[in-house]
C-alpha positions as CSV (number, residue, x, y, z in Angstrom):
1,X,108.1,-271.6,141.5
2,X,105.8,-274.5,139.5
3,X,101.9,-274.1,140.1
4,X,100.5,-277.2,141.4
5,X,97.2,-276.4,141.0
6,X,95.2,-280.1,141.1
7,X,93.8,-281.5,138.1
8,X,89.7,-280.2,137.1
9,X,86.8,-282.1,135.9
10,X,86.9,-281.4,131.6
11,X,83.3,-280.0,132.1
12,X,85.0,-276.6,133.7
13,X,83.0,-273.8,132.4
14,X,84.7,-270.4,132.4
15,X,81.9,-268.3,131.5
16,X,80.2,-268.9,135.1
17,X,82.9,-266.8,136.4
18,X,82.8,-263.5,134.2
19,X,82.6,-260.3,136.0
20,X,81.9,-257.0,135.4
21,X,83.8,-254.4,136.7
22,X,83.5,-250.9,137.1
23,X,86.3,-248.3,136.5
24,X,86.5,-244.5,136.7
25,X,88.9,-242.1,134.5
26,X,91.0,-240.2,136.7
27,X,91.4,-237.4,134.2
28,X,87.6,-237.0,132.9
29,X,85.4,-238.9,135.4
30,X,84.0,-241.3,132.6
31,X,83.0,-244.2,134.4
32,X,83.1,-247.5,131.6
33,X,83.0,-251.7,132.7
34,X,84.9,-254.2,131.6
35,X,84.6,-258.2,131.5
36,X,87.1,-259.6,134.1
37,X,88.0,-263.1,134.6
38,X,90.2,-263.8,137.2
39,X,93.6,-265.5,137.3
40,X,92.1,-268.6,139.9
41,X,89.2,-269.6,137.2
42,X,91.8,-269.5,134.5
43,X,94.2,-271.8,136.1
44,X,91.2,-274.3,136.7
45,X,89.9,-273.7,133.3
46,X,93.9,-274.6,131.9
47,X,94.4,-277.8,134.1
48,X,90.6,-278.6,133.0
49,X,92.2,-279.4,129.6
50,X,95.5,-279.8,130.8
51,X,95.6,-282.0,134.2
52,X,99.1,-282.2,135.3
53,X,100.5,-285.3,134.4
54,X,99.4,-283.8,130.8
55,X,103.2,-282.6,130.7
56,X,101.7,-279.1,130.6
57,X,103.2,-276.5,133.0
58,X,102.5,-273.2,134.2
59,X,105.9,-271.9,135.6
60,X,106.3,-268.8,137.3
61,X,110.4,-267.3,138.3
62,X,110.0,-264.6,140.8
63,X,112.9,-261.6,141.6
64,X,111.8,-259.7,144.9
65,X,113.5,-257.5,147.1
66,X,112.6,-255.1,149.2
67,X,111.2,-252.3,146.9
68,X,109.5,-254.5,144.3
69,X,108.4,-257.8,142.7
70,X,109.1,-259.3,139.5
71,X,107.4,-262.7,138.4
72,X,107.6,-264.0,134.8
73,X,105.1,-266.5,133.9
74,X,105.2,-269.0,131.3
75,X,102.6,-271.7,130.0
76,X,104.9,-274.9,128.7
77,X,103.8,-277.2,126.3
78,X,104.4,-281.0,127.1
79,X,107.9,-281.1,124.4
80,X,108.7,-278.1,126.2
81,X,107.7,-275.3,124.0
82,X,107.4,-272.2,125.5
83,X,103.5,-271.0,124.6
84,X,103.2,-267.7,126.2
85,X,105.3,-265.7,128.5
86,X,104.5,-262.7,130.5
87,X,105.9,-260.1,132.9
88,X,104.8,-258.0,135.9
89,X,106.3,-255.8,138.7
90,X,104.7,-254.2,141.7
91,X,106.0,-252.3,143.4
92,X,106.3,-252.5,147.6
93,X,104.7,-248.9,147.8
94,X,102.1,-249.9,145.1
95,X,100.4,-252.7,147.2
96,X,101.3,-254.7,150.4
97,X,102.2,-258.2,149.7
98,X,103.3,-257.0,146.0
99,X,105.2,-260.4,145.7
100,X,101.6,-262.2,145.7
101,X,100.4,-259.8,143.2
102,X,103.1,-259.6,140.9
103,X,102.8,-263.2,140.7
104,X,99.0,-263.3,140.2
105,X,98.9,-261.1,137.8
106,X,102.0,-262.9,135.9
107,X,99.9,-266.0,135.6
108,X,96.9,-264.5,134.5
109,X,98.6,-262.8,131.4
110,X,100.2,-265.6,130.3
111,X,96.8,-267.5,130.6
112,X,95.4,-264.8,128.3
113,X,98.2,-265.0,126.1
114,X,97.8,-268.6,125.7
115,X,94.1,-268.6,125.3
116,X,92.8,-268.9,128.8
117,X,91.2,-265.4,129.7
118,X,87.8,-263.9,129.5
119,X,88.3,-262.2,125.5
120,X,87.9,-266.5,124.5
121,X,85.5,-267.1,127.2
122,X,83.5,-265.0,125.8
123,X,85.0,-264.8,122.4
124,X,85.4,-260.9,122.6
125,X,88.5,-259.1,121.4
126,X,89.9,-257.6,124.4
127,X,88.5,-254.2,126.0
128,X,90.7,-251.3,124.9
129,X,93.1,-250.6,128.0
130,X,92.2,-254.1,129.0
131,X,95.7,-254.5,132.2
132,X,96.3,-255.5,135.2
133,X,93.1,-255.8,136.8
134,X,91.5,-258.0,134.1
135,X,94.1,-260.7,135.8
136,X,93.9,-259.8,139.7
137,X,90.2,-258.7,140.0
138,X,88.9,-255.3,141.2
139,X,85.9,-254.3,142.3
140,X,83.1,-256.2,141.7
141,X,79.9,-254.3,139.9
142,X,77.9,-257.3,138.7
143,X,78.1,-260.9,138.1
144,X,77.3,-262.9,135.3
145,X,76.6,-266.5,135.3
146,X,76.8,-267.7,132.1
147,X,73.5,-269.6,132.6
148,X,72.2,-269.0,128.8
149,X,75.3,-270.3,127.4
150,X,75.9,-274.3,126.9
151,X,78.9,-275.5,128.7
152,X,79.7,-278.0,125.8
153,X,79.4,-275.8,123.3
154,X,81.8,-276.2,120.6
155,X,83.2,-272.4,121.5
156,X,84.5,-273.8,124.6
157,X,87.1,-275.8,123.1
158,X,90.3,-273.5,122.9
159,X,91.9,-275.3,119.6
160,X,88.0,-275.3,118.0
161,X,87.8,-271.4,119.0
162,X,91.4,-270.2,117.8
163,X,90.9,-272.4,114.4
164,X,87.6,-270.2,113.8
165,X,88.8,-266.7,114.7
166,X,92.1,-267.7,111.9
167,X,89.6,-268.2,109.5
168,X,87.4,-264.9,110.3
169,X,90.8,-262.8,110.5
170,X,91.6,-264.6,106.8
171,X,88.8,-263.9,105.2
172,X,88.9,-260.0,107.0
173,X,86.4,-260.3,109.1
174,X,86.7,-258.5,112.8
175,X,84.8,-259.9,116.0
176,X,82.0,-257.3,115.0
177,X,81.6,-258.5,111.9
178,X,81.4,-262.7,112.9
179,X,78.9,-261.3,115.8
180,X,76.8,-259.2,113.5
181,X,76.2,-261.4,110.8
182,X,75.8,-264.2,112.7
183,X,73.5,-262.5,114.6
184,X,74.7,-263.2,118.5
185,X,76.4,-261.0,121.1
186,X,78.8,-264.7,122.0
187,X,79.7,-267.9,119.9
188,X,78.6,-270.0,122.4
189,X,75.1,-268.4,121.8
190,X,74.9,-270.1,118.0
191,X,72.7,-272.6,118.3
192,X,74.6,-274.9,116.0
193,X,77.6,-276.0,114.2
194,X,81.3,-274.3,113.2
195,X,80.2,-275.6,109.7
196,X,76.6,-274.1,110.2
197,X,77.8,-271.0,111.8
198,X,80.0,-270.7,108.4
199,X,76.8,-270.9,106.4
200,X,75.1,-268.4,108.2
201,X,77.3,-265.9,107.6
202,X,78.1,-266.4,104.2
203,X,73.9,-266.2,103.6
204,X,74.2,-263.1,105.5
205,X,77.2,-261.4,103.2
206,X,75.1,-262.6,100.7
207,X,72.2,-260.7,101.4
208,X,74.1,-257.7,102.5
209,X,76.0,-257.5,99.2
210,X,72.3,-258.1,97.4
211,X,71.3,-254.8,99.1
């Protein structure tokens, strides 16, 4: 079935809608949160720079019968090019209306996989273990606004984003690294350029290596 989610004002900011969940080992009782943004804010963050008379599609081919629910989601570029594709079941004993979750949860890994999750809302590599409810929600520990980050930062911009975490990963530099020596927990919390962003860490190598 096609999404027809409407089209979103381009000023759609995806941080406002990080969450933090909490989530407790079975086995040892650790207790550990996690960033979660749901699959609803994703969808609005996609048709924010993808309206859809755009040409870009999110598609989603569902398989249920009575003990479970398949959905494959895929996001489709404009010429038809398959971007990301995802897969979930659920089964019937696993949750109640498992065809609505198996769907949900479709779309929001194929959002992820195509950019649109919270690892490049907040440009975070992904928590370890990072599944299903990173996409459907759970239960909600504490919200976080976004309030100190600008909405037009450059970081927002998913083709800006993926071009500078290419050039980190060439030059062998992990998320860490980037947030480290350029001295923020976020991206969007450089008060500054890509170019001057650059700069900033290569004084910082610098001084490290001078060390």
């Amino acid at each position: 079935m096609a999404e027809q989610t409407p089209a979103y004002k381009a000023s759609f900011d995806p941080s406002r809608y990080i969450r933090t969940s909490r989530y407790t080992n079975r086995k040892t009782g650790e207790v550990t949160e996690r960033k979660i943004l749901d699959t609803a804010p994703r969808i609005a963050w996609f048709r924010a720079e993808h309206p859809i008379d755009s040409g870009w599609q999110l598609v989603t081919d569902m398989t249920i019968n009575d003990n479970y629910a398949d959905a494959v989601s895929m996001v489709i570029s404009p010429d038809g090019k398959v971007v990301s594709k995802a897969h979930r079941r659920v089964h019937k004993a696993e949750f109640a209306n498992y065809p609505e979750k198996a769907e949900t949860q479709s779309k929001g890994r194929a959002l992820e996989a195509a950019g649109y999750g919270c690892t490049y809302a907040l440009s975070l590599e992904p928590d370890e273990g990072e599944g299903e409810s990173d996409s459907a929600g759970g239960e909600v520990a504490q919200q976080s606004n976004g309030d100190s980050r600008d909405p037009l930062h450059w970081s927002h911009d998913t083709k800006t984003r993926a071009a500078f975490w290419a050039k980190a990963r060439e030059r062998g530099l992990s998320n860490d690294d980037v947030h480290r020596l350029a001295g923020v927990p976020h991206l969007a919390e450089f008060k500054g350029t890509v170019g001057e962003l650059w700069t900033a860490i290569d004084a910082a190598i610098a001084k490290e290596a001078a060390k």
